[in-house]
C-alpha positions in Angstrom: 0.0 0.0 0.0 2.9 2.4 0.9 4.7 1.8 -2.6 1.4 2.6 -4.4 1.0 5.3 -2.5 4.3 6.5 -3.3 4.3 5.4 -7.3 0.9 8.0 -7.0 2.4 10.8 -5.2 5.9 10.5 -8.2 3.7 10.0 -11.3 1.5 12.8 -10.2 4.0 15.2 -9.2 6.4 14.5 -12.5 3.0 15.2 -14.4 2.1 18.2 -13.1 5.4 19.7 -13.4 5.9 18.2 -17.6 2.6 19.1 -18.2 3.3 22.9 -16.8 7.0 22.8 -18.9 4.8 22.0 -22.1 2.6 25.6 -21.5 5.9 27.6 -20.3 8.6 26.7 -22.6 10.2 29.0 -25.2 11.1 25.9 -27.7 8.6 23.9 -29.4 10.4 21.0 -29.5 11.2 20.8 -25.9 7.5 21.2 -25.4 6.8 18.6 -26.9 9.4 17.0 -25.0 7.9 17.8 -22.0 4.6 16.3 -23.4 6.1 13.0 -24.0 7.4 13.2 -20.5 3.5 14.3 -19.0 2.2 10.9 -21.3 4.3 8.5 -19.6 3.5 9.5 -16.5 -0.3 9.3 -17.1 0.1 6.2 -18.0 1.6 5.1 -14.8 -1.2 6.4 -12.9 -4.0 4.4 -15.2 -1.7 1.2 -14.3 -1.7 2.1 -10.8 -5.7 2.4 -11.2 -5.7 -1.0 -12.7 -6.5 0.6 -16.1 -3.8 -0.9 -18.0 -5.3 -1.2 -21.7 -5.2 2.5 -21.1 -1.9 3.1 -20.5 -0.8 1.2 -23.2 -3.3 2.7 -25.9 -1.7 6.7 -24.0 2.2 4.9 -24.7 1.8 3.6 -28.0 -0.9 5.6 -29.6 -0.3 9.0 -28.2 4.2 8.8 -27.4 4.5 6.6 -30.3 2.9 8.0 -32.7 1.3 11.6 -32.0 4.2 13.3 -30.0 7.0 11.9 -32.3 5.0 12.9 -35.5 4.4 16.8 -33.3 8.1 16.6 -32.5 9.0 15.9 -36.6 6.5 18.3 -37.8 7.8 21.4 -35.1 11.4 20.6 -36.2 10.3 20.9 -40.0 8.5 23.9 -39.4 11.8 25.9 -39.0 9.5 28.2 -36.7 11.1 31.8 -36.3 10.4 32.2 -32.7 11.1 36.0 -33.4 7.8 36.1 -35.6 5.8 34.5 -33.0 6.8 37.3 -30.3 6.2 40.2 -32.7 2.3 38.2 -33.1 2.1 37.9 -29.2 0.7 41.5 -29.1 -1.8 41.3 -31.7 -3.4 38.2 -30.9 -3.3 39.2 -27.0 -6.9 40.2 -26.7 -8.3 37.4 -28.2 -6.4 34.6 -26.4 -7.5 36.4 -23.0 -10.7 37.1 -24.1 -10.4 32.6 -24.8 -8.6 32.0 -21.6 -11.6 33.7 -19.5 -13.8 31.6 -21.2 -12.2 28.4 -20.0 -11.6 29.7 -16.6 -15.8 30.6 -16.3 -16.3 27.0 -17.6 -13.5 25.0 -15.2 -15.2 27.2 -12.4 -18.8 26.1 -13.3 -17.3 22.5 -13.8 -15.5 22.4 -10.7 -18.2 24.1 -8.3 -20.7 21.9 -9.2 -18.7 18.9 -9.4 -20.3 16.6 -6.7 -19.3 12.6 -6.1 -21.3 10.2 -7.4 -22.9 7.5 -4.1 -21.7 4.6 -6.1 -17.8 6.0 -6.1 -16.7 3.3 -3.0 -18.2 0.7 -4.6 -16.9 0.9 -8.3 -14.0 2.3 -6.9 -13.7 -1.5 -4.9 -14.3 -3.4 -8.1 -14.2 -1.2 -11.4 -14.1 -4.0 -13.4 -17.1 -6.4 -13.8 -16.9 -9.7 -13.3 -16.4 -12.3 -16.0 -14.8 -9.8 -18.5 -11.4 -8.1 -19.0 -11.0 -4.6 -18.4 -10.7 -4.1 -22.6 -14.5 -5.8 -22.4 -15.7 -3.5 -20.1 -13.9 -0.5 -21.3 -15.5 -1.1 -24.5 -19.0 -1.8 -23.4 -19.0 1.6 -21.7 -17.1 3.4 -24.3 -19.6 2.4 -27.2 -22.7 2.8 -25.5 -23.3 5.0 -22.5 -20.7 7.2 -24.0 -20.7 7.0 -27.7 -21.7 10.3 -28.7 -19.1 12.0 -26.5 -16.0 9.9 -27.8 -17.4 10.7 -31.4 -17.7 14.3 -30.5 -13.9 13.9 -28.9 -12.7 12.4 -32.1 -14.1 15.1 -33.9 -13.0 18.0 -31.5 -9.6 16.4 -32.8 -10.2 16.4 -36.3 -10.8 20.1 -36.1 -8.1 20.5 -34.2 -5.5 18.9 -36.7 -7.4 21.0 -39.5 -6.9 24.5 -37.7 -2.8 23.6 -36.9 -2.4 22.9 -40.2 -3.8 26.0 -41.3 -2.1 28.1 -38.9 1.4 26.8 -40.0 0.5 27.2 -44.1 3.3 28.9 -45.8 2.5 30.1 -49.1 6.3 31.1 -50.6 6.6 32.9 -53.8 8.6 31.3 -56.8 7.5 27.3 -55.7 6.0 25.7 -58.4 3.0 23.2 -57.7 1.2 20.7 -59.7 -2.3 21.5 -60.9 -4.1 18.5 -61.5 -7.0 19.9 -63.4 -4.7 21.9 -66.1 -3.1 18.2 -66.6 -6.4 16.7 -66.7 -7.6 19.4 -69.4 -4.2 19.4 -71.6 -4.9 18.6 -75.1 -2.5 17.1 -77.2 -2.1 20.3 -79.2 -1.3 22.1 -76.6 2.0 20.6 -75.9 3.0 18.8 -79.1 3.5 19.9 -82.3 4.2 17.4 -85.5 6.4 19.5 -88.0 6.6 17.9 -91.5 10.7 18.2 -92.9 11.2 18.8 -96.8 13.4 15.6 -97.8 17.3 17.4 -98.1 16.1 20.6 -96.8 16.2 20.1 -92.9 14.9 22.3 -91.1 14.8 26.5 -90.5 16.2 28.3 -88.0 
């Protein structure tokens, strides 16, 4: 009991202080550093909550695969970090006027957050009998709250959409491909039979 207490009390502390290096660092890529560091500690608080299937979908899905492709894609960017500062002004309004509408809503949240009767006893045996946690995960996870993980799924889409959108680059002298100019090129456009006088050749 002591060493679980004591795996909590280091997993939790470790995450709060990645996850608060991943808002207050200067460098993208040691955010995302930091974020790496805040998944793997999440994920030994789900094992220590019995949750493992979770903690292995948070290490593989999420550190393999979505922090290293963030990490890749920040250290393509080439960001100019000089660019972002001179923005920080102009956008400064708006991202308040955003961060005061989180606050209201984690205030609402947390004030009338209340714990449900049944907490002890789920909290004693959170897995039913006769299944495996992945079962039980995924009887709850596609029933009771199927609409929500859709709408989380596509909170994320949108999400992906907008950062890709923000970090568009349009640089003058690049040229792209136009598929529907190739589609509509007619062979006259781009070839042209010339018929050569036998012994004359052709002019200059």
């Amino acid at each position: 009991m002591i060493v679980a207490a004591l795996a909590f009390y280091l997993f939790s502390i470790v995450a709060i202080i990645a996850a608060l290096n991943v808002i207050f660092q200067k460098n993208p890529v040691h955010s995302v550093l930091w974020l790496i560091l805040t998944f793997f500690n999440a994920a030994g608080l789900f094992v220590l909550l019995g949750a493992e299937f979770v903690a292995m979908i948070l290490v593989v899905v999420y550190v393999g695969a979505v922090a290293v492709l963030f990490l890749f894609v920040v250290m393509m960017l080439d960001i100019n970090i000089t660019m972002m500062r001179e923005g920080f002004i102009k956008y400064l309004p708006v991202g308040a006027l955003v961060g005061g509408i989180l606050f209201v809503e984690l205030a609402i949240v947390f004030g009338s957050w209340a714990m449900s009767p049944q907490s002890e006893a789920l909290r004693s045996a959170p897995v039913p009998e006769g299944i495996s946690n992945t079962e039980a995960l995924g009887n709850i996870l596609y029933t009771q709250y199927f609409y929500l993980f859709q709408g989380a799924g596509i909170v994320l889409l949108v999400a992906m959409v907008g950062s890709i959108v923000l970090t568009l680059r349009r640089r003058p002298g690049v040229r792209k491909q136009d598929i529907s100019v190739q589609n509509n090129r007619r062979v006259q456009d781009t070839l042209e039979v010339v018929k050569v006088p036998v012994g004359k050749g052709l002019a200059s």
